[in-house]
VOGU-3710 file (C-alpha; in Angstrom, 3 decimals, decimal comma):
1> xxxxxxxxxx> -18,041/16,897/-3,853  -19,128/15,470/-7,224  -18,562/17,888/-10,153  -18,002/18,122/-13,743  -15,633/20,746/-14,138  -14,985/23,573/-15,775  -14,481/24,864/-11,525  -11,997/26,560/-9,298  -8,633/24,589/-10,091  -5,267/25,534/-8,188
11> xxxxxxxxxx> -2,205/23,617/-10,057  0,771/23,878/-7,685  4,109/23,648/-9,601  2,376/25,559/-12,440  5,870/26,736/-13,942  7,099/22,861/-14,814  6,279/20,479/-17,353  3,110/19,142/-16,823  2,019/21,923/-14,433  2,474/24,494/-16,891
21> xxxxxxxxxx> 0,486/22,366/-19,766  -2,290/21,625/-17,198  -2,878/25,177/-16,306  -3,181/26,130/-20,074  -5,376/23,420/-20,783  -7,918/24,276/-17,610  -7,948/27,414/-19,026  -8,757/27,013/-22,577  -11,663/24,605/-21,050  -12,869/27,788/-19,194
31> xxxxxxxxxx> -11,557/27,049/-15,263  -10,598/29,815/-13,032  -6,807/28,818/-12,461  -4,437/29,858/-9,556  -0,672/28,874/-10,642  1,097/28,213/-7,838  4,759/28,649/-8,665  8,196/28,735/-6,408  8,607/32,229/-7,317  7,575/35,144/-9,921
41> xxxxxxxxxx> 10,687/34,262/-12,447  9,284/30,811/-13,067  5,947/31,872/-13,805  7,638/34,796/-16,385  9,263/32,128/-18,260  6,150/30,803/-19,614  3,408/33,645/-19,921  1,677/31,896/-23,066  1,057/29,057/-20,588  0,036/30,791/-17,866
51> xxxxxxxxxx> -1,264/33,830/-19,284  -5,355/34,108/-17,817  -4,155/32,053/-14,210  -3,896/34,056/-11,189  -0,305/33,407/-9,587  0,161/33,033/-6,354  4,184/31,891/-4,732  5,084/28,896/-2,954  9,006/29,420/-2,181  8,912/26,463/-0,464
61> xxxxxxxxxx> 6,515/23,360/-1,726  7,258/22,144/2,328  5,469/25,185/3,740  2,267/24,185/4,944  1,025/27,347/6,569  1,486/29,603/3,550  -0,335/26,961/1,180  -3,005/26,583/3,300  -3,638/30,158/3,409  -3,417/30,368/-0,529
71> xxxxxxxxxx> -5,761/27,805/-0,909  -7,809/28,987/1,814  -7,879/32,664/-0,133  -8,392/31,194/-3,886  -10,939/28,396/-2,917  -10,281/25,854/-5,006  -12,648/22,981/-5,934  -9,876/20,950/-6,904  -6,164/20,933/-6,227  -3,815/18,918/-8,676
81> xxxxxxxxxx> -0,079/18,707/-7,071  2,678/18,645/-10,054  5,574/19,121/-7,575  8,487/17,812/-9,204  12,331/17,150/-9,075  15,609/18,194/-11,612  17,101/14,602/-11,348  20,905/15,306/-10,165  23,552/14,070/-9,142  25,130/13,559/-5,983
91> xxxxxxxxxx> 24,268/12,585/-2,085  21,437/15,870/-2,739  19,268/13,786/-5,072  17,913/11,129/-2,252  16,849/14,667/-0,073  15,299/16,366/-3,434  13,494/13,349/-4,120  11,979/12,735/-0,595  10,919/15,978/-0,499  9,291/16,315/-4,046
101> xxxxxxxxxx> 7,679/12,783/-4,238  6,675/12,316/-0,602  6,738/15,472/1,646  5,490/17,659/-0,319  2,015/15,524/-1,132  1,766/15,259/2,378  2,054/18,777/2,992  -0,369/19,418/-0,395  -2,834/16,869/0,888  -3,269/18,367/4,462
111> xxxxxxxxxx> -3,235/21,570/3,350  -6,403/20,765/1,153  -8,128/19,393/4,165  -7,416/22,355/6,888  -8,704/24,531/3,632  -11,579/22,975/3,031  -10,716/21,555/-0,285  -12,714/18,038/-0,940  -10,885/17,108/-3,589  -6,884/16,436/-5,238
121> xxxxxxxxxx> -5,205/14,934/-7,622  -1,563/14,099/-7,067  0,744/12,949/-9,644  2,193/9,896/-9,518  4,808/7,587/-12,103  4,843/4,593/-14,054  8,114/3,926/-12,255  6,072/3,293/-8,851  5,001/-0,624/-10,675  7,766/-3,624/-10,928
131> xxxxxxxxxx> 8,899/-3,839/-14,161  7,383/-6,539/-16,856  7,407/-7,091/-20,372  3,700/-6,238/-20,994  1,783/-2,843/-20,495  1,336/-2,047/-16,943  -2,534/-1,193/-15,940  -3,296/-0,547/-12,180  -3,702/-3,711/-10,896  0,556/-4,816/-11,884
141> xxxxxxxxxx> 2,452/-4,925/-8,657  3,886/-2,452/-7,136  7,910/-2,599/-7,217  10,631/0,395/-8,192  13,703/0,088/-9,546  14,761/3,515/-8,810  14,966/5,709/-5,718  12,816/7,833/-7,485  10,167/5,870/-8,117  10,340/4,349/-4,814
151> xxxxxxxxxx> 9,878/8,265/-2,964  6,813/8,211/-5,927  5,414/4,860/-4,205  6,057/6,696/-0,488  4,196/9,640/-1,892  1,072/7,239/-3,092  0,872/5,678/-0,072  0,104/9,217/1,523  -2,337/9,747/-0,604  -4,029/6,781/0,224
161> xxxxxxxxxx> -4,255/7,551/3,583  -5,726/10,941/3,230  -8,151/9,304/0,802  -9,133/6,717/3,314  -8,983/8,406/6,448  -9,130/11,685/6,229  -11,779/11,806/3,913  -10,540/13,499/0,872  -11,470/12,394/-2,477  -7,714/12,192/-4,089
171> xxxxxxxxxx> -6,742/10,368/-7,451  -3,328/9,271/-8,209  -2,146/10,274/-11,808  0,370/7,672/-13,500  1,778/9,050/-16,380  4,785/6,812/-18,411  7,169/8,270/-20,711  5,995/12,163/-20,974  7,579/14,817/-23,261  6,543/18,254/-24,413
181> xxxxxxxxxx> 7,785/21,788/-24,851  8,999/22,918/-21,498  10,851/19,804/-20,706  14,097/19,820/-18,878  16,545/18,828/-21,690  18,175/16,005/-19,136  14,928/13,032/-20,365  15,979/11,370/-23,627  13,550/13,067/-26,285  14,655/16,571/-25,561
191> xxxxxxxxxx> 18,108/15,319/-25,733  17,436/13,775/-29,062  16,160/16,639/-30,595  18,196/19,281/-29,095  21,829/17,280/-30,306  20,206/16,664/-33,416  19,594/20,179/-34,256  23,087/21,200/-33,137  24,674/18,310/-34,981  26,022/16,587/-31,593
201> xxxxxxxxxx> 26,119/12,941/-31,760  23,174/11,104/-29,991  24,676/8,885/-27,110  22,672/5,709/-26,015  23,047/2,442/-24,270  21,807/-0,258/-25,718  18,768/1,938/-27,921  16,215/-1,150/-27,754  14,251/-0,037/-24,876  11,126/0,261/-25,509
211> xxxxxxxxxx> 8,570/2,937/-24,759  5,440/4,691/-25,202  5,706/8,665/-25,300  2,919/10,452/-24,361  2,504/14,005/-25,160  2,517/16,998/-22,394  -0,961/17,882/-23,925  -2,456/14,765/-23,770  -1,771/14,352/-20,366  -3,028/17,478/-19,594
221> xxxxxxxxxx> -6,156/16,502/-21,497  -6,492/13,412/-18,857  -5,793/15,557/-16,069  -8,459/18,004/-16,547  -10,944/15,713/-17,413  -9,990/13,776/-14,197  -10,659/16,994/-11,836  -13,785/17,578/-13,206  -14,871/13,824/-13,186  -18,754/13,594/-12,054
231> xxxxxxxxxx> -18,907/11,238/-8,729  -16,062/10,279/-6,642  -12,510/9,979/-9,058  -10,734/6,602/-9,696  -8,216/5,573/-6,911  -5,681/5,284/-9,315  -5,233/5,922/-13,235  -2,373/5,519/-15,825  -1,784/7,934/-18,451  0,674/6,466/-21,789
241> xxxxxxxxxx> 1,076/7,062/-25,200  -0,733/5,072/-27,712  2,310/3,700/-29,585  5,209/1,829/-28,624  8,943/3,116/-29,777  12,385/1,778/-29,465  15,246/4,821/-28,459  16,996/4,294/-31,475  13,698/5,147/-33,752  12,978/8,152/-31,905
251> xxxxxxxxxx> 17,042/9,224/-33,117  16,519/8,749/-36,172  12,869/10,097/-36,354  15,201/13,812/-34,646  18,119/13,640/-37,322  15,570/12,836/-40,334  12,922/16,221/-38,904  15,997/18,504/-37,893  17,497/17,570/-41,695  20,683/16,813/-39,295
261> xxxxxxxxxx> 23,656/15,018/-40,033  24,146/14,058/-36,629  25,601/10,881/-36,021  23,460/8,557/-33,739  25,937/6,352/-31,749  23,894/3,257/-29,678  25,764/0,858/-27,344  28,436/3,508/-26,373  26,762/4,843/-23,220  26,611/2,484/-19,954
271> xxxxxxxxxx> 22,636/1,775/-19,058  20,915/3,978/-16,330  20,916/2,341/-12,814  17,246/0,637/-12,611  16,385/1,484/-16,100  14,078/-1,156/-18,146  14,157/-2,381/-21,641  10,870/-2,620/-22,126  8,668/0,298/-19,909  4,917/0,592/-21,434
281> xxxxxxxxxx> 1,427/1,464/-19,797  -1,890/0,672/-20,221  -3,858/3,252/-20,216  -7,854/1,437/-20,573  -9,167/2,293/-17,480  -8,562/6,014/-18,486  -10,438/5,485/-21,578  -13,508/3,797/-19,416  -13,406/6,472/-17,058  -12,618/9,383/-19,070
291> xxxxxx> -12,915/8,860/-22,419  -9,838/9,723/-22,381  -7,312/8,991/-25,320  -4,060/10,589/-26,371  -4,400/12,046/-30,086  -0,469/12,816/-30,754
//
């Protein structure tokens, strides 16, 4: 159905990163938010973000039945899926990410349509495209490097099909490198910061790569104004930073703002299995679209 928000918005995985910045961002805008969270201790970590949402628990983002009935109960115009995945370690990783990436936008996406729901956005990655030295926009191939980004290319591909035959008007999300309060302290920003302020040494490999952070908030920014886009939304839509950074900056930019006399250390760590030197996004169709632009 074509709307311009502020609607009926339920964010499932409203206790993680971007969920939890989304849900506080539909409701400053005015939407009536349901938070869909694995359990009531999530959504107690973060009441300032949730705070205003009505909560309703998903134990199990594979559980069809009991999301359709949620949905089904809250009436959502618009579902946006932020199921995500702690990266570990281990032969558990390859199930964790199958699940989060691909089954569980499958089982998002049919719930909306046994609900009634018209419309969903589902959140995609960055990582889905091959890698290149330029900013990626929509059109760049297709082509992981990770088994994470390949489940993320698995879980598009769902999406596609419930957008082209079953009818539902779903937009892939693409963020790129995302931080924010609330992030698990594993990505390299948190890390950063968090060993600067304790006076740790910051561990890299090689420190060149180069990226474009994008802020929690401003991705939440895109996100809302995506759900409550007037006419059918985009297909497909990346979401970066506006600035790119080498690893090694961002260091230095944590031990010079923590006054830290941590000791930054590049070229001592090996690099990450499928990791890129130089990952950036291009993020002009969002600005076409949306009018979208990041302001941090």
């Amino acid at each position: 159905a074509p709307m311009r928000g502020p609607g009926r918005a339920a964010v499932i995985g409203a206790a993680g990163l971007v969920g939890s910045a989304l849900a506080r961002q539909l409701l400053d805008d005015g939407w009536e938010v349901t938070a869909i969270v694995r359990d009531a201790r999530s959504a107690a970590q973060f009441p300032d973000a949730l705070n205003g949402a009505r909560l309703a628990t998903l134990p199990d983002a594979l559980d069809g039945e009991t999301l359709a009935a949620v949905l089904r109960e809250c009436r959502p115009q618009v579902v946006i899926s932020c199921v995500g995945v702690l990266s570990g370690s281990g032969a558990r990783v390859a199930r964790a990410y199958g699940d989060a990436n691909c089954t569980a936008v499958s089982v998002a996406l049919d719930a909306c349509v046994r609900s009634d729901v018209g419309r969903a956005v589902v959140l995609g990655s960055g990582f889905e495209y091959a890698p290149a030295n330029h900013p990626l926009d929509e059109k760049d191939p297709i082509g992981p490097t990770t088994l994470y980004g390949a489940t993320k290319v698995a879980g598009t591909a769902v999406a596609r099909y419930f957008r082209s035959a079953a009818g539902l008007d779903v937009s892939l999300a693409r963020p790129f490198s995302l931080y924010g309060p609330r992030a698990r302290t594993t990505g390299f920003v948190p890390y950063a910061i968090t060993s600067a302020l304790s006076g740790r040494p910051i561990e890299m490999s090689a420190g060149t790569q180069q990226r474009d952070y994008l802020y929690v908030g401003d991705l939440a920014d895109g996100l809302v104004r995506l759900a409550g886009h007037e006419g059918p939304m985009p297909e497909t839509l990346n979401f970066a930073g506006p600035a790119e950074h080498s690893l090694l900056d961002l260091a230095v930019l944590a031990v010079e703002l923590a006054g830290s006399t941590a000791e930054i250390r590049p070229g001592v760590r090996a690099e990450n299995a499928g990791d890129r030197p130089i990952f950036l996004g291009d993020s002009r169709l969002a600005a076409e679209v949306l009018d979208w632009r990041p302001t941090h």
